[in-house]
Backbone as CSV, one residue per row, in Angstrom:
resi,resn,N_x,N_y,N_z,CA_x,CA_y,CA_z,C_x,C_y,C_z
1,UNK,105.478,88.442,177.046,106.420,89.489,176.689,105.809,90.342,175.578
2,UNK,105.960,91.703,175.460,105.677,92.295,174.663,106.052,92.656,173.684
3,UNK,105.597,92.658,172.361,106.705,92.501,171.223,106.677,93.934,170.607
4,UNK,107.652,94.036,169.653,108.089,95.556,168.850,106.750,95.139,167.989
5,UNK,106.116,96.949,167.341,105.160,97.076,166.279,106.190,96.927,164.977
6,UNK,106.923,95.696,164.842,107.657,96.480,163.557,106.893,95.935,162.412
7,UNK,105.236,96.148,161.971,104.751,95.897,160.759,104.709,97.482,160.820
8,UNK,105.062,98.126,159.195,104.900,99.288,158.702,105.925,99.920,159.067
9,UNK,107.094,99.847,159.717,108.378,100.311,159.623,108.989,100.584,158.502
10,UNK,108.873,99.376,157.995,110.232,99.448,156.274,110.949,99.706,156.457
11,UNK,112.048,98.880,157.744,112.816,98.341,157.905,114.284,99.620,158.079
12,UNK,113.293,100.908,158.777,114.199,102.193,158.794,115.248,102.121,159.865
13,UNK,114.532,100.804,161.093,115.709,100.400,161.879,116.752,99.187,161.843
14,UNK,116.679,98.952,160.682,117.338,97.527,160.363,118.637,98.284,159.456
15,UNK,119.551,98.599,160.279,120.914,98.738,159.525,121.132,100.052,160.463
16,UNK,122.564,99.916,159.979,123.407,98.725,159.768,123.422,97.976,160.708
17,UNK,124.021,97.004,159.986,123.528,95.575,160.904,124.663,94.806,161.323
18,UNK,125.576,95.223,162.517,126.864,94.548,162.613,126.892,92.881,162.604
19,UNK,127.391,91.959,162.313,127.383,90.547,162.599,128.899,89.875,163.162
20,UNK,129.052,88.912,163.187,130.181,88.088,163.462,130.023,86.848,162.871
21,UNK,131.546,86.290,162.839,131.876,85.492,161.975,130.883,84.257,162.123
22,UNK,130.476,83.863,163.212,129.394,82.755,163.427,128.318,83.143,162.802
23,UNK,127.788,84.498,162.930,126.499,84.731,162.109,126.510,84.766,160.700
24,UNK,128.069,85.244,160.231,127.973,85.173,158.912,127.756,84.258,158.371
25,UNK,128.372,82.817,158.606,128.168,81.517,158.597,126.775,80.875,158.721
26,UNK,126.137,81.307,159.602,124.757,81.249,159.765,123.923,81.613,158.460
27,UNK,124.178,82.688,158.289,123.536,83.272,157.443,123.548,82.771,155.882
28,UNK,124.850,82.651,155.764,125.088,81.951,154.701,124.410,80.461,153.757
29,UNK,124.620,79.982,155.180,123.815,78.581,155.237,122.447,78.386,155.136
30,UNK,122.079,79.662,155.938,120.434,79.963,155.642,119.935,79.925,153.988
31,UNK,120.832,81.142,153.332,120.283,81.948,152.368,120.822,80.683,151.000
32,UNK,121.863,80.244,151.302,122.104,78.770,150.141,120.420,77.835,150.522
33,UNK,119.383,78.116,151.039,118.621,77.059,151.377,117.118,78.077,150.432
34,UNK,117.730,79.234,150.287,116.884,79.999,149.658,115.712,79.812,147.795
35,UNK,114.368,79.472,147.923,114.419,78.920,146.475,115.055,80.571,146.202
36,UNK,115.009,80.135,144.561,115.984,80.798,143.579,115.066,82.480,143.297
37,UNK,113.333,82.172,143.337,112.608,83.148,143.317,112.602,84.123,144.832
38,UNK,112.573,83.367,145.747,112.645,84.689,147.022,114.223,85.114,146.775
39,UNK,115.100,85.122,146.795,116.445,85.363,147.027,116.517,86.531,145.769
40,UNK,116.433,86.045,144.688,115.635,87.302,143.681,115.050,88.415,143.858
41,UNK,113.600,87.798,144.359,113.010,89.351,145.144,113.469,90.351,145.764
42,UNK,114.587,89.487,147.018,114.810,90.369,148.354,116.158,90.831,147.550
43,UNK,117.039,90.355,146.523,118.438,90.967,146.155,117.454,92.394,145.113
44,UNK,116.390,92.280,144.145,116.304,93.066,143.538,115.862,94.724,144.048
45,UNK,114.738,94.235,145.812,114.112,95.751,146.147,114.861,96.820,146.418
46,UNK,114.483,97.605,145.970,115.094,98.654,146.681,115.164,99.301,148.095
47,UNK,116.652,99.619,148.435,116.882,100.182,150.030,117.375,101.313,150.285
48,UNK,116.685,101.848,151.727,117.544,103.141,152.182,119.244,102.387,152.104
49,UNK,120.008,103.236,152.137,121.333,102.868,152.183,121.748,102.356,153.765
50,UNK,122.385,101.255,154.087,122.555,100.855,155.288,121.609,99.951,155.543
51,UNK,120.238,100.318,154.790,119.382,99.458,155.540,119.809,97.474,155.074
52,UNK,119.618,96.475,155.939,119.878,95.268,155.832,119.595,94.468,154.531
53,UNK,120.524,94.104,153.795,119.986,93.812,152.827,118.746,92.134,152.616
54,UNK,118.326,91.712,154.017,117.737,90.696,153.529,116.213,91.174,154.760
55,UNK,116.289,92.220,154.661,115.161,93.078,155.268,114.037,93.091,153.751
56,UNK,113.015,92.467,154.363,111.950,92.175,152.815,110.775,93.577,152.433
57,UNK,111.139,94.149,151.768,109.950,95.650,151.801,109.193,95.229,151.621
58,UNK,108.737,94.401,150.361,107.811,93.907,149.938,106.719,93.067,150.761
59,UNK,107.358,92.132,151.883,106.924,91.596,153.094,106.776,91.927,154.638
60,UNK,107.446,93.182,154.500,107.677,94.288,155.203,107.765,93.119,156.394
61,UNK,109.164,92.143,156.357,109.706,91.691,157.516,110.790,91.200,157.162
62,UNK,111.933,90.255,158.735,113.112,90.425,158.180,113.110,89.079,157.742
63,UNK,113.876,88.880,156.618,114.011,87.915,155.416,114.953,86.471,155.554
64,UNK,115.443,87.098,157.369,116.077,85.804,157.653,116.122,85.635,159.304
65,UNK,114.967,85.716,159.735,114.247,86.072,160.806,114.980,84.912,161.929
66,UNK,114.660,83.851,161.615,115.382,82.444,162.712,117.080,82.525,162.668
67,UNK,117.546,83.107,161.783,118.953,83.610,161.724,119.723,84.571,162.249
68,UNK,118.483,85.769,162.203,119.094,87.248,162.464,120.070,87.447,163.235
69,UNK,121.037,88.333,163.493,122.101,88.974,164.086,121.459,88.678,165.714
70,UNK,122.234,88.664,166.434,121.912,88.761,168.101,121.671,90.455,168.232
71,UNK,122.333,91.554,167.346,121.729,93.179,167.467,120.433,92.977,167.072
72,UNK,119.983,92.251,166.311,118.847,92.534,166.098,117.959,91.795,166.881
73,UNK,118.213,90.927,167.652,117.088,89.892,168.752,117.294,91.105,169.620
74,UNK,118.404,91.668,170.079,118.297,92.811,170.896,117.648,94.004,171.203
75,UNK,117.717,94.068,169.486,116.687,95.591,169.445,115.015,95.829,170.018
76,UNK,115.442,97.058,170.122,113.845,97.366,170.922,114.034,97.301,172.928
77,UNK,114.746,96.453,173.520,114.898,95.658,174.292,116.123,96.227,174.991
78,UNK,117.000,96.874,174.505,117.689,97.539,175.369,117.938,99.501,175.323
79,UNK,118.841,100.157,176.639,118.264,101.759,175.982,119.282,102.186,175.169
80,UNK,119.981,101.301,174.692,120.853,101.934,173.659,120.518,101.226,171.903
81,UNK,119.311,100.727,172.009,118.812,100.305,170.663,116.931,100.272,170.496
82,UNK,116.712,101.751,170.985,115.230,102.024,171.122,114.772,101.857,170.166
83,UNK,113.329,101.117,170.197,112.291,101.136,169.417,111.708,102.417,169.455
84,UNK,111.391,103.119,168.163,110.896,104.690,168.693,109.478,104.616,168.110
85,UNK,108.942,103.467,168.304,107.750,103.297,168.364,106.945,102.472,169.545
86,UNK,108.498,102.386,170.173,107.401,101.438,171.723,108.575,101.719,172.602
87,UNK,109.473,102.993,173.173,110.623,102.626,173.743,110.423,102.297,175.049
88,UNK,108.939,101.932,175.915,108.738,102.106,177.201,109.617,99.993,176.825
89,UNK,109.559,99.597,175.987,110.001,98.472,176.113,111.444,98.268,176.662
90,UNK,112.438,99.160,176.038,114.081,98.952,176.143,114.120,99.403,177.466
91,UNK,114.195,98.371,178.635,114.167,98.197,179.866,115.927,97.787,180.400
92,UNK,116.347,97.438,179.265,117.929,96.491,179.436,118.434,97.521,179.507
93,UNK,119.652,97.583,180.342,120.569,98.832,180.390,121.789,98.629,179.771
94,UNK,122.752,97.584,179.529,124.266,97.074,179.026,123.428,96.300,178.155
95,UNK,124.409,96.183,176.880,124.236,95.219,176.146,126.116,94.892,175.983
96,UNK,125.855,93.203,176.021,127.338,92.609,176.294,126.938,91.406,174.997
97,UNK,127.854,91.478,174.157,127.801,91.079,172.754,128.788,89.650,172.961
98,UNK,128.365,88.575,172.691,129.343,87.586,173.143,130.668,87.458,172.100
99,UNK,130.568,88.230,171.155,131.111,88.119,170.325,132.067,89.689,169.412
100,UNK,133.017,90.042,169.271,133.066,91.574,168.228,132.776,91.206,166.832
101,UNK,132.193,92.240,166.080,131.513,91.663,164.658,133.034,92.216,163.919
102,UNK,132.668,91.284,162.681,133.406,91.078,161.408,133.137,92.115,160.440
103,UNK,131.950,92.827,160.098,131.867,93.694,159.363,130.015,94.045,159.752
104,UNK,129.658,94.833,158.657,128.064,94.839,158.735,127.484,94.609,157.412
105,UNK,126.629,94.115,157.813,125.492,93.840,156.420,125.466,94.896,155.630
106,UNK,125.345,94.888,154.709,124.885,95.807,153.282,126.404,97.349,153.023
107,UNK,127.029,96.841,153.752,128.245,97.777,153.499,129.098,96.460,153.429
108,UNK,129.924,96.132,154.500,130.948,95.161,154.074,130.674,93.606,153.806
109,UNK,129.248,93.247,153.942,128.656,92.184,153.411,127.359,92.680,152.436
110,UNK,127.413,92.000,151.071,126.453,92.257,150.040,125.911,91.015,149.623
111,UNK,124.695,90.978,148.787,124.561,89.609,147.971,125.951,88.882,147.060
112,UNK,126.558,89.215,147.037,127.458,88.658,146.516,128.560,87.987,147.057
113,UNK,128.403,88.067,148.388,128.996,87.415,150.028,128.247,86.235,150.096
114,UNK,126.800,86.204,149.640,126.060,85.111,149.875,125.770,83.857,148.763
C-alpha cells in the first residue's frame, strides 16, 4: 500500500480533528502514559489554529500516532479528505464513520482535557 508524504507538512492537514467519545478515552489513556518531558514539548509548540494539538512540529509527526482519530487513519485515502500532495491515492468514495464525534481536538478538546 502506498503511504501519504506527510514528512514536511507541519501538520497543515491535521485539524480539526473531529473524535468520539471512545477516542477521547483512548486518547486520554494514551497521553496519562506520557513521560512528563514529551507532553511538555508537544503542549508548549506552537500551532496554526485548528491544527491538532498533539500533532509534534518539532518531530514533524503525529504525537499519538497508534491512537489517532479513525479521520485521521482515513485521511489521504478517501475523495473527500485529499492528500494534496498525493491525491491519486484517495480512491475511497463514502466515508461511513462508525461512530458521530463529541467535539474536535484543539477547539472543544485542549491540554487541559488531558
Amino acid at each position: 500500500m502506498n503511504t501519504l508524504p506527510c514528512q514536511g507538512c507541519k501538520g497543515l492537514c491535521c485539524g480539526p480533528v473531529p473524535i468520539t467519545g471512545k477516542e477521547f478515552k483512548k486518547i486520554q489513556k494514551k497521553v496519562k502514559t506520557f513521560p512528563r518531558k514529551i507532553r511538555e514539548r508537544l503542549e508548549r509548540q506552537p500551532r496554526f489554529f485548528g491544527t491538532c494539538i498533539f500533532y509534534d512540529i518539532e518531530q514533524d509527526q503525529c504525537g499519538i500516532h497508534d491512537v489517532r482519530p479513525e479521520i485521521c487513519r482515513a485521511f489521504g485515502y478517501h475523495k473527500e479528505l485529499v492528500c494534496f500532495r498525493k491525491p491519486e491515492l484517495a480512491t475511497k468514495e463514502k466515508i461511513s464513520f462508525k461512530e458521530s464525534p463529541v467535539g474536535y481536538l484543539s477547539i472543544d478538546f485542549t491540554w487541559k482535557d488531558f
